[in-house]
N, C-alpha and C positions, 0 to 999 in steps of 0.2 A: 162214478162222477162223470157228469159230460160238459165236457170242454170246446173252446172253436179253436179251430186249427188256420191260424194265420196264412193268408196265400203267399206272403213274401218269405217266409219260413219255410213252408212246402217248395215253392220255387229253388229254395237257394239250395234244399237238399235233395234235389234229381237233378241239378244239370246245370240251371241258371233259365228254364223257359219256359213260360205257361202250356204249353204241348205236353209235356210231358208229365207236367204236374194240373190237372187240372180243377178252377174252386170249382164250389158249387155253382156259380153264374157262369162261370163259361162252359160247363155243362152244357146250360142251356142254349147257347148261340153257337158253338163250336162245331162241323159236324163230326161225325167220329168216321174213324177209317172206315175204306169198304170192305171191312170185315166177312158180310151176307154175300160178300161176289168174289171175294179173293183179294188178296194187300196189293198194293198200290207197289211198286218196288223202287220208285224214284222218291215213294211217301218214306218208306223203310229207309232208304241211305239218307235222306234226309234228319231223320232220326237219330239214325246211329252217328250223325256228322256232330247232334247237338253236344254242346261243353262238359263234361264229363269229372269227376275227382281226378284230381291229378294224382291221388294216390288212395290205397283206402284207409279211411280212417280210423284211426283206433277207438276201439269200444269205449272208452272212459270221452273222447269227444261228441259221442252223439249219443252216448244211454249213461243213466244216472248209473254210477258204478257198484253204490254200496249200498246197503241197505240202510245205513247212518244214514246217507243222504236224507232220504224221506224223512226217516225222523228228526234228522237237523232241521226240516221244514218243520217239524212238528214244536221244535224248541224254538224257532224263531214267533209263532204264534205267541207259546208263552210265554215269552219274554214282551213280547208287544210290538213286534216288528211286522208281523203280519196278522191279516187276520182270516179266518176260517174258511172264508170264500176264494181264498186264492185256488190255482186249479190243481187237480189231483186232490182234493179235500177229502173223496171216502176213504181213500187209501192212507193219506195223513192222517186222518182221524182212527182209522185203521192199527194202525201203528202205533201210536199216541196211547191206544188201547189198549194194545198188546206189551204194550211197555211201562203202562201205567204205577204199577207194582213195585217198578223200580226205582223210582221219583220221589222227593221226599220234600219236606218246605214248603218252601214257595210254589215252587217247580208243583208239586203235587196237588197243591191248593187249585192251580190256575186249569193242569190237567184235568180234574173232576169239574170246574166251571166250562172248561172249554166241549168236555162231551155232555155236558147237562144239557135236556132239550128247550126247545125256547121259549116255554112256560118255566122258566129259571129266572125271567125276566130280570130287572133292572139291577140285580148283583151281578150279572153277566160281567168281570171285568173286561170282555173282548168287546163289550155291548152288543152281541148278539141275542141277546135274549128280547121278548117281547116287552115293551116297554109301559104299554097298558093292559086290565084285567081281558083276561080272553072269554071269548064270546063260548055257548054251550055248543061243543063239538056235535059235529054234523056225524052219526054210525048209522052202519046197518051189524048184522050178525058177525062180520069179520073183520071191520075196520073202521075207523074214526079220526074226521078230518078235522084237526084244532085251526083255530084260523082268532083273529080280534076284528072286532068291529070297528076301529077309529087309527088312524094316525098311518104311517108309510106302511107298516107292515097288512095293513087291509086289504080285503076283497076287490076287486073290481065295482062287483054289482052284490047283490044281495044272494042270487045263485050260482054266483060261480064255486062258493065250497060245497053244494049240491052236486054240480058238475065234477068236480074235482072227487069227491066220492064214487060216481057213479064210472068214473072213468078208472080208477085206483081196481074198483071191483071187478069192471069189466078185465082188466090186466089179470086179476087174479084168477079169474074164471079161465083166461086163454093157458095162463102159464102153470097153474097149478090143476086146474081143471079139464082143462084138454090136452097138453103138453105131456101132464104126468109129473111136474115135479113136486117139490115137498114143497108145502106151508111153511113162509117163517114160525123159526122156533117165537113162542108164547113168553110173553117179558114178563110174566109174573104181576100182573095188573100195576105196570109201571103208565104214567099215563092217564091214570082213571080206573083203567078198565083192564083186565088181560088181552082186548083186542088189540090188532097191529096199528099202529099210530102213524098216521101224517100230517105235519105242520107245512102252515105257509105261513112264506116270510121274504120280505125282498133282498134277494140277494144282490143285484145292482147291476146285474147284464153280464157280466163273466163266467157268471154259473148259472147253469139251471136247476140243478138239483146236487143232495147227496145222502146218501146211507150210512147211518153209524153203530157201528155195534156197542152195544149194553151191556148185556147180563151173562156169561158164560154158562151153558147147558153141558151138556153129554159131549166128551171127547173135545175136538175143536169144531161146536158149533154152540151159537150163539143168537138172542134173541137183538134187535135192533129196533132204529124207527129212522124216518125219509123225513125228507128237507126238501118242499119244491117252492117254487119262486110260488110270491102271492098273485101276479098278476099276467106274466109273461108277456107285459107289456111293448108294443112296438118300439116305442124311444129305446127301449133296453136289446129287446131281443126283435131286429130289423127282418131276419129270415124266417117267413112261416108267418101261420096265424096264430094268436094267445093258445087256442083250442089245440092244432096241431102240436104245438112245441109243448103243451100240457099231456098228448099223449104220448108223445115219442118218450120226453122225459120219466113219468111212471115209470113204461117198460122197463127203460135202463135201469131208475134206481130200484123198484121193485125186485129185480133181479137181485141186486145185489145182497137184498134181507134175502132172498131162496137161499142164495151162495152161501150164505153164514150157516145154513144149516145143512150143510154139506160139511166144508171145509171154511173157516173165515181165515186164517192163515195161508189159503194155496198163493202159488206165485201170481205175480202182480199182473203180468200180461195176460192171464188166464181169466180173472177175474174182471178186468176191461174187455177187451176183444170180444169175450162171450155177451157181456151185459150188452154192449154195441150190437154185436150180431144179433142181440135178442130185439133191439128196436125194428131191424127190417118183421120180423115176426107179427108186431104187434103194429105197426105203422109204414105197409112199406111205401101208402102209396105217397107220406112225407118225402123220404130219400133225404133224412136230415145226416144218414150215417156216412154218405155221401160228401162232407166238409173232409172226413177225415183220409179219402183216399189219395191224398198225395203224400202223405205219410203212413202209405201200406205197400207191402212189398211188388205191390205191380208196378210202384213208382219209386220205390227206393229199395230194390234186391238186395242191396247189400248191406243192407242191415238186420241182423238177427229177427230171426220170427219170435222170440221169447223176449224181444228188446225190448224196455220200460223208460220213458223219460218225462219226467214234468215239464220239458222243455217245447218236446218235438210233439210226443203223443204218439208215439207207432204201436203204442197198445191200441188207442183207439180205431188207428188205422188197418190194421191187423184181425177185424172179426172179417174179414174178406177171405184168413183162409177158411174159416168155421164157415161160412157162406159155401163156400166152394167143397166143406165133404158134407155138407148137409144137403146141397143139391145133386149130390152123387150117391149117397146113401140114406136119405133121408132126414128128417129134422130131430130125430130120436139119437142120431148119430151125438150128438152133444146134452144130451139128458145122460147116455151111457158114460161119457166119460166125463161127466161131474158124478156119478153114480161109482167111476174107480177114484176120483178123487176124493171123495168123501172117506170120512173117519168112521160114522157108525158101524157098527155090528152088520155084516155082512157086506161093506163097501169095500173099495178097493186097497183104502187109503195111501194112494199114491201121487208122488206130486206128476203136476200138469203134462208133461210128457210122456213119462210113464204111462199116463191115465191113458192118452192118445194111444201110444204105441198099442197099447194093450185093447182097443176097441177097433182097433185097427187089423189085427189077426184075422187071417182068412181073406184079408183085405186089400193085399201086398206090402201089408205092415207102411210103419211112416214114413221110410225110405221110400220107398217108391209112390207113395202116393204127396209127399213131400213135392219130390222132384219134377211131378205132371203137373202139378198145380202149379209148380215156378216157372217151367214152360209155358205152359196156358196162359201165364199172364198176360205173354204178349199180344195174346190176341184174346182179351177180355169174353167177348159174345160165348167164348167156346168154355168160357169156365164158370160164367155166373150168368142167373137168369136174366138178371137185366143191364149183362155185361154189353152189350149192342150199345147202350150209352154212354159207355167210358170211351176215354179216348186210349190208342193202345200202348202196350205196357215199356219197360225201359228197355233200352238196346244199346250195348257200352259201347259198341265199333261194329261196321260191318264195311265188307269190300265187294265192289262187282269188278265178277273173274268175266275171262274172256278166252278166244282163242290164243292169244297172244300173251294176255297176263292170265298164266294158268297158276297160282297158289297165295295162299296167304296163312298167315299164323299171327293168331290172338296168345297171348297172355295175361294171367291176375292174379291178384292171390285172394279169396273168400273166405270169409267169417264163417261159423256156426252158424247153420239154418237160414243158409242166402242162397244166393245166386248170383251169375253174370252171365248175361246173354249176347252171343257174336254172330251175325248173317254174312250169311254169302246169297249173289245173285248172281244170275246166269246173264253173261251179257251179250256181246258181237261176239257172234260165229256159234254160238253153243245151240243151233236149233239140228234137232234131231233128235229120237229116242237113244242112241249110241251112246252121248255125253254123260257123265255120268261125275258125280261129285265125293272123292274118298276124302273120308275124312279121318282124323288120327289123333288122341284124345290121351295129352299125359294126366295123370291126377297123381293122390296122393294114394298111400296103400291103403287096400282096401278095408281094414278093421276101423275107419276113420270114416265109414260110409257116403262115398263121393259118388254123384253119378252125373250120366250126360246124356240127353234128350237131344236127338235129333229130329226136325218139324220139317215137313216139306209143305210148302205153302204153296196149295198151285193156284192156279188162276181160277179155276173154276169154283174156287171159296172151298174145296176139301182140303182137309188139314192130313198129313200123314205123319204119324209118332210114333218113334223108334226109339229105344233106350240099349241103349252102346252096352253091350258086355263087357263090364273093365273087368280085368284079370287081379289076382294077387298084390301086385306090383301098384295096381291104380291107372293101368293102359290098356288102351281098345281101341278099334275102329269099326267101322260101316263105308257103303258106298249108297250113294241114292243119287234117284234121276236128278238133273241140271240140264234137264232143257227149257230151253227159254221159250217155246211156244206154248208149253203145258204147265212150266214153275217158273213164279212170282220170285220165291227166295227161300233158300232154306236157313233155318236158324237153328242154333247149338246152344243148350241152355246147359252152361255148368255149374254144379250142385255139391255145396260140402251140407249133407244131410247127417254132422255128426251132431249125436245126444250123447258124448262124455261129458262128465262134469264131476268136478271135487266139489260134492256137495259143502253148503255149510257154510261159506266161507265171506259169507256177509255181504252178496252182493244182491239185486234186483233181476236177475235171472232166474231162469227155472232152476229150482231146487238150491235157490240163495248160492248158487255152487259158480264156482268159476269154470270157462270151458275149457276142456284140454287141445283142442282142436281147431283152434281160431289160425288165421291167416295162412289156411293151405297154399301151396302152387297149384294151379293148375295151367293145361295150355290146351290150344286145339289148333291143327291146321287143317287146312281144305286144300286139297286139288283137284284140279280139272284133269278127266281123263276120257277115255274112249273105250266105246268095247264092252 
């Protein structure tokens, strides 16, 4: 399902300042750091000056905790207090699905109206069904696009469900056809037809689209049909053109009938982030996935990579890390690990992490490639192809040392699958190859996989990346150059890279599991030294 991520929301969860969180329109007038020539280092303290958590917060304040949540959104639908278009809808309807079984009454009656598609028309008690006779669906070989000819739910023009077809196939062609993934599973000539089904319907500007699953197949995968707005009209949807926001949208929900025939069960951040990363695939030169990066961990570290909330959206903001190994290893890089996620005969079937770690072998496993992509954040250009346009990444404190003021020390404590990152810069008197910056790195013990990324950022725009040897204990150090003729700043990216988890245990995280490993210590100091 793709959602818009409010700027006043993003804003309040990085810091309090459009810098640091940026929409998509200041995107476009902001320039970005001088990343191509080397960082700016009065740009950097300025950064790191911006307003910060005054503490971190705990998980249940910024990710939905439980897996009840969702579906308590799914009981508030049928009860009548919501209705279907609220956001996070594939995943509520998801669940809604998946729980359907268990429901009984009322409660069960409303569930089968609320997944019936919108040729269910006017018994819809949600009134989302079509409210007039629908027009003869627009197919070709693989798919067929229902639409009505009169009333709010209508066409724009007479070809726009032509369009809408031709754009659905074209998706299919990139994503199943070139990509290599599987064909949604076949709904049993649910529909009409055994072909893949999508309706237009106006969802009212909050949504653009969403994917529901149907019919249960083999293991946990499952047949579906999409939900795209009828007209993606500008009064509704003010960013983009109808056209555009019609293809970005496909991709996403498209993706998500592939996903069902993988896994429709896998964890919930896995299932957004990937669909999201799937739009740059098929639209990059939109940049509509681009709303959601102030709510991805270049802008908010410390919140879990596996983090899900109806609220915030860091699932959607979060295909930036899929962005970032699929520009290092390819695009097949996330076809492999839906491919260990998956349940069929010969898949991995493992949940979302797992699947990672496991496609990651040979590769310096998720640790370590975890921990470079949290560093890289801060300097976007060096981790994503069209990272040169972000503006750069969060910085929770930084200090410039001097001759005079030779040390400082950061402390935090970090969540599961975050980070916080601390600078030091070279200031008065440190000019010379001699100076030289030791640095000293407490963490937690090592079976809780903490690490620390040391960056030198020289002036000359080369980045130099060092990863700290912790020992046993969770303590290490390095020295690197701090001269101030040749280095801008060097930054210290600390990393709790742990995947424990008591699975099970009803939450919106990977492997529904709670983590064992949330709110490590960690510290780092810097000195200035010689020699």
């Amino acid at each position: 399902m793709r959602r818009i991520v409010t700027t006043a929301v993003a804003i309040a969860l990085v810091g309090g300042t459009a810098l640091a969180a940026p929409s998509v329109a200041a995107d476009n007038d902001r320039p970005a750091l001088r990343e191509s020539r080397g960082l700016d280092p009065e740009a950097l303290l300025e950064r790191s000056a911006e307003p910060v958590l005054p503490a971190l917060p705990s998980l249940e304040e910024q990710v939905d905790p439980t897996a009840s949540e969702t579906l308590a959104t799914a009981r508030r639908v049928l009860a009548g207090d919501a209705r279907p278009t609220d956001p996070s809808a594939t995943l509520v309807l998801r669940d809604l699905w998946m729980k359907k079984s268990e429901l009984r009454g009322t409660e069960r009656r409303r569930a089968d109206a609320l997944l019936a598609r919108p040729t269910d028309g006017v018994s819809d008690p949600q009134g989302f069904g079509y409210t007039v006779a629908e027009a003869p669906p627009v197919c070709n070989t693989r798919l067929c696009v229902h639409y009505v000819p009169t009333g709010t739910d209508a066409p724009p023009s007479p070809d726009w469900p032509a369009q809408n077809l031709a754009t659905m196939d074209s998706v299919w062609s990139t994503i199943v056809d070139q990509m290599g993934y599987r064909a949604p599973v076949r709904d049993g000539a649910r529909g009409g037809s055994s072909l893949f089904d999508v309706y237009l319907k106006d969802l009212g500007g909050d949504l653009y689209g969403f994917c529901a699953g149907e019919r249960r197949a083999k293991k946990r995968t499952a047949s579906g049909y999409c939900v795209l707005d009828n007209d993606f009209a500008a009064s509704q949807f003010p960013n983009g053109t109808p056209l555009d926001n019609l293809v970005v949208t496909a991709g996403h929900e498209f993706f998500h009938a592939v996903q069902y025939a993988y896994d429709y069960a896998e964890d919930p951040w896995m299932l957004e982030s990937t669909a999201t990363w799937m739009e740059e695939r098929i639209a990059s030169h939109v940049n509509d996935n681009r709303q959601y990066l102030p709510v991805s961990q270049i802008y908010a570290p410390q919140i879990p990579l596996d983090a899900f909330s109806q609220t915030n959206g860091f699932q959607y903001g979060n295909w930036v890390f899929w962005e970032y190994l699929s520009s290092r290893y390819g695009t097949r890089i996330v076809n492999k690990a839906w491919k260990q996620a998956g349940t069929l005969k010969g898949d991995g079937n493992k949940y979302s992490l797992q699947a990672i770690d496991r496609v990651l072998r040979g590769k310096g496993g998720l640790r370590k490639n975890y921990a470079t992509y949290a560093a890289g954040n801060l300097t976007p250009a060096a981790n994503f192809p069209e990272g040169a346009e972000y503006a750069g990444g969060r910085i929770f404190a930084g200090k410039a040392l001097s001759k005079r003021k030779r040390s400082k020390r950061f402390a935090t404590r970090i969540h599961h699958l975050a980070s916080a990152s601390y600078l030091y810069v070279p200031g008065t008197g440190l000019d010379g190859r001699r100076w030289k910056l030791a640095l000293r790195v407490s963490g937690p013990a090592k079976r809780t996989s903490p690490s620390a990324v040391v960056v030198v950022h020289r002036v000359d725009g080369r980045r130099q990346v060092k990863l700290v040897r912790l020992g046993r204990g969770g303590d290490g150090g390095t020295r690197v150059s701090f001269d101030n003729r040749s280095v801008g700043a060097v930054s210290v990216t600390l990393v709790n890279g742990s995947t424990r988890y008591r699975c099970d245990r009803d939450t919106v995280l990977a492997c529904g599991g709670k983590p064992v490993d949330d709110r490590l210590r960690f510290a780092v100091k810097g000195r200035v030294t010689k020699g």
